[in-house]
N, C-alpha and C positions, 0 to 999 in steps of 0.2 A: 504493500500500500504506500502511496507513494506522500511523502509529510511535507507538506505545505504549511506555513502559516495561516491558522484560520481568521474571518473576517467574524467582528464582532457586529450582529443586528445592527446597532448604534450606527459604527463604519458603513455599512452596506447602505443605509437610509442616506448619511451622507454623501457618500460617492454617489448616489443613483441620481441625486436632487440636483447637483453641482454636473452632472454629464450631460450634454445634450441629448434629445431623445430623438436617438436614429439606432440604425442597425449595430451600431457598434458600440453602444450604452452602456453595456454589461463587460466592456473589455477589462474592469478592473476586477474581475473575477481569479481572471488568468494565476497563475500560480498560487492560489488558495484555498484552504478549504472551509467550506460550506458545512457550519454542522447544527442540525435540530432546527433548522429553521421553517416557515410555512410560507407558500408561493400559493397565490389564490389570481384569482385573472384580472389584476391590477398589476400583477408582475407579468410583464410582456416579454418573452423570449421569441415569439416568431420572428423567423428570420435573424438573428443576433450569431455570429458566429463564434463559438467559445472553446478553448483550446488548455489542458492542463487544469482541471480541476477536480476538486472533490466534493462530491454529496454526500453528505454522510447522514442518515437519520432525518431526512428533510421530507416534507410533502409538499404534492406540486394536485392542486384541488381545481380545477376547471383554467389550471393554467396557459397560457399560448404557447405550443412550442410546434406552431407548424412551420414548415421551410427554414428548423435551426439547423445549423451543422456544427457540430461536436467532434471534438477531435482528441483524441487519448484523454478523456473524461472518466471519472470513477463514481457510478455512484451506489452505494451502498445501504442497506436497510431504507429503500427508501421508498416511497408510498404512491401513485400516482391515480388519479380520480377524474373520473369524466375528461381527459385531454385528450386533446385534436395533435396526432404528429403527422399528419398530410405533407409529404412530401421531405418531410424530415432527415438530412442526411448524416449520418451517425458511426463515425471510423474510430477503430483501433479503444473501443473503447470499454468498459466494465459495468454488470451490472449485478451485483451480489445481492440476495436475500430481500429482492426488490417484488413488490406488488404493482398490479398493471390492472384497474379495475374498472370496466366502463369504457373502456379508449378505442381512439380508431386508429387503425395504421391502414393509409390510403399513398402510395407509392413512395412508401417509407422505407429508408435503405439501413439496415443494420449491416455493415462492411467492417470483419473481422474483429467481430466485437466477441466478448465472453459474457455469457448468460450462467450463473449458477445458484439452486437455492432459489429459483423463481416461481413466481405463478401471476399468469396472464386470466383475467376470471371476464366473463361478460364483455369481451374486448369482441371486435369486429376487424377483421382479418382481409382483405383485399388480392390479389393474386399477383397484382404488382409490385406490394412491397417486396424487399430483398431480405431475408435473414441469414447472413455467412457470418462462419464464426466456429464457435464449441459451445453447447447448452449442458449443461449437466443437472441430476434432477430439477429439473426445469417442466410448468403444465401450461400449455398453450390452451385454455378454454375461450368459446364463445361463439360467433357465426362468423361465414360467409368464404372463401376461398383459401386453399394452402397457397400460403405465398411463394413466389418465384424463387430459382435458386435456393430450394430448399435440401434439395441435397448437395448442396455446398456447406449444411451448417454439422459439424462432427455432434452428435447428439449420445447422448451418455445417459438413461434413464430417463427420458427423457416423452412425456404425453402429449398428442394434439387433439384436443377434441372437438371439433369445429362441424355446428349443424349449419346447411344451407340455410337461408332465412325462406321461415315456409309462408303461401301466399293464401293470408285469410279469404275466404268466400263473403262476401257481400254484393249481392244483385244488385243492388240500388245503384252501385258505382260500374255495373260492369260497361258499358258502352265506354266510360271516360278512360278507365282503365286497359280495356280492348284496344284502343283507340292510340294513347297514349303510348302502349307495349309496342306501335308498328314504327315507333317515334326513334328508336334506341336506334345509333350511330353502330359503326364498325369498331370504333376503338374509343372508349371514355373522354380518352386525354386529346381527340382528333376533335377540331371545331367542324360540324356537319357541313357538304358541299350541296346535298339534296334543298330543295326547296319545297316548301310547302304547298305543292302545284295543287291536290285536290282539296286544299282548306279543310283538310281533317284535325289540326291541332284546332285551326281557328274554329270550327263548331264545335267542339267541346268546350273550349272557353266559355262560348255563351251557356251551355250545358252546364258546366260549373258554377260559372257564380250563380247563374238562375237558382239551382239547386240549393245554395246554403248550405252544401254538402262540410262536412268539418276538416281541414286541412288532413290532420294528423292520420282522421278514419280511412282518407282516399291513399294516402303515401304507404301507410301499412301493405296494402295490395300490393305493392311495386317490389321487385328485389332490387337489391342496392345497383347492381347495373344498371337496372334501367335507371333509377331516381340519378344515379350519374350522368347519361343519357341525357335525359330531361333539363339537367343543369349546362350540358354541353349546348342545348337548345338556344340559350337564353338571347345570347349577342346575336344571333342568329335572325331570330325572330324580332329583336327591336332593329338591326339591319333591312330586315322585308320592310318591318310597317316604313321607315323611311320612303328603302325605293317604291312602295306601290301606295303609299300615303294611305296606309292603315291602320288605325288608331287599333284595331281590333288584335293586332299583332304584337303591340305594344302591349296590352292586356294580356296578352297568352303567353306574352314571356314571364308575366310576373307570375302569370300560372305556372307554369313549367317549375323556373326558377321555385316556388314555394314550395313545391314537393323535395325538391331535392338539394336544395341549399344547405340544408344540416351536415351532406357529405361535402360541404366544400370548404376551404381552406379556409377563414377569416379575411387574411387581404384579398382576397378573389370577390368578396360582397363588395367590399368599397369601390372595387375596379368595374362591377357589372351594374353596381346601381349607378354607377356615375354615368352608365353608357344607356341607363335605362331615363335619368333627368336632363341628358343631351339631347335622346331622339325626345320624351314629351316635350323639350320648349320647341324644337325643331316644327314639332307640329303642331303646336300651337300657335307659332309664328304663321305657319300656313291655314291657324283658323279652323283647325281640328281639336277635338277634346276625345278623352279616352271613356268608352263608355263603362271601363269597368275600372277604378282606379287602383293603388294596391291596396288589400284588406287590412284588417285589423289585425288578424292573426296570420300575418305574415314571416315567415322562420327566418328571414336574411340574415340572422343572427349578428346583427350592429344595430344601431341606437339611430333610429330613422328621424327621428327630431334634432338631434343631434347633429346628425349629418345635413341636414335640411337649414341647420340654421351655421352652418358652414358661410362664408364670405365667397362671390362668385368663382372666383378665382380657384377656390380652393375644391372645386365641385368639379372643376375643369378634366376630361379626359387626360389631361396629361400629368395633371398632379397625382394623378392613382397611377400612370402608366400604362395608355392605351392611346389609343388615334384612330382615326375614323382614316377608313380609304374606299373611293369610289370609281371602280372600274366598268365599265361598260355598262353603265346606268346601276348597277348590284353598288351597295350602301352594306360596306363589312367594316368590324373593329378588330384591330390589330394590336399588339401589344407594341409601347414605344419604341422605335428602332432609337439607339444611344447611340 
């Protein structure tokens, strides 16, 4: 185990308040260790790159740590609750006597990492993610796919118990449901090239909100692919309503987008609502209104007032990092070329 000076709570409060808050906030971490402390989701590690550290006895409670990369990291007896590591990449690093409960790993890379003394309970599993490494009694419980490159990882005593997620029956929703399933991409992470030629997303939209149907009851139907799927839609769909000056498209991506937002990263809401209040002024400019606007129980999982009451500037596609491109009359968003 490798003996760092540890940072006392006191220190850490300090350093946090005095760093500016960007990806690289938490750099005073670096050769320290962390011990008995609690991280709840005011402690932002998404995206934060951190290298040589120690966790020791700490819990991380609906903390951010999607898109961190971690590099010969230790963390030890440590606890982890409702966290999103979507896209998380995570080298050369330790995970002793560590609890994994509730989490998602969605193209999350464990790269020659050591697992011992674990248990992964109610976590949700993806087929993308990477686990290479050596696991020793170590229990992978929860749903949804063995992850890639799984016989890369040396396993020593070693359980995965992983149910597919099964698809409750409810007739009420099946049209939207039906409907929706013919919606799913070839690949989660690929932005859709097909168009919505037969307005099958768009009449369900009207379908759904007519209905008062309840968000959570209709998602339950979906297996995580698709609710990925659906989330792949979203740029897509506020791209159509642009080029074909349809508010109604604008509406269906917030549908789409609601079911399956809960599998996306955190900064991925910022970035797709900011593409969803570019096209409505876009078409309001043009004297269009949306006839379904986003709902109350909407999952984007960010602070919609919040972000709303944002300064123009700061609502701008390119302060989330994205850009509008318009090629042969098609209205698509792109991620910032730097």
């Amino acid at each position: 185990m490798s003996s760092y000076a540890p940072i006392s709570q006191r220190e850490f409060d300090e350093q946090k308040a005095s760093t500016p808050a960007s990806y690289g906030d938490l750099g005073f971490l670096s050769e320290r260790s962390v011990i008995g402390m609690d991280f709840d989701s005011n402690i932002d590690f998404s995206g934060r790159f951190l290298k040589n550290v120690v966790f020791e006895r700490c819990t991380f409670n609906k903390t951010p740590l999607d898109g961190v990369n971690f590099s010969a990291v230790e963390f030890r007896g440590c606890h982890f609750t409702d966290c999103n590591l979507a896209k998380a990449e995570i080298f050369d690093s330790v995970f002793d006597s560590c609890r994994f409960e509730s989490c998602e790993f969605l193209r999350t890379m464990f790269n020659r990492c050591t697992f011992s003394n674990g248990i992964f309970e109610k976590c949700v599993f993806f087929a993308k993610s990477w686990f290479i490494g050596t696991a020793t009694d170590t229990t992978f419980a929860g749903s949804g796919e063995i992850p890639r490159h799984r016989d890369e990882l040396v396993e020593t005593n070693v359980v995965w118990q992983l149910d597919p997620k099964p698809r409750p029956t409810a007739p009420v929703y099946d049209n939207i449901v039906q409907t929706l399933s013919t919606a799913v991409v070839e690949d989660y992470d690929r932005m859709p090239t097909t168009v919505d030629a037969p307005g099958a997303i768009v009449s369900v939209t009207d379908e759904y909100f007519r209905s008062g149907c309840p968000t959570t009851e209709i998602a339950e139907n979906f297996t995580d692919y698709e609710l990925l799927s659906l989330v792949a839609r979203f740029t897509q769909l506020c791209g159509l309503a642009l080029t074909h000056n349809s508010p109604l498209h604008l509406s269906a991506a917030i549908m789409t987008y609601n079911f399956g937002a809960r599998k996306d990263d955190r900064r991925h809401h910022y970035r797709r609502f900011a593409a969803y209040v570019y096209s409505e002024k876009r078409l309001s400019e043009a004297g269009l209104t949306l006839p379904y606007p986003i709902p109350e129980d909407c999952q984007f999982g960010l602070d919609l007032p919040q972000f709303l009451a944002l300064t123009p500037e700061n609502q701008k596609l390119h302060h989330f990092g994205a850009q509008v491109v318009e090629t042969n009359g098609e209205i698509r968003f792109r991620p910032l070329e730097r």
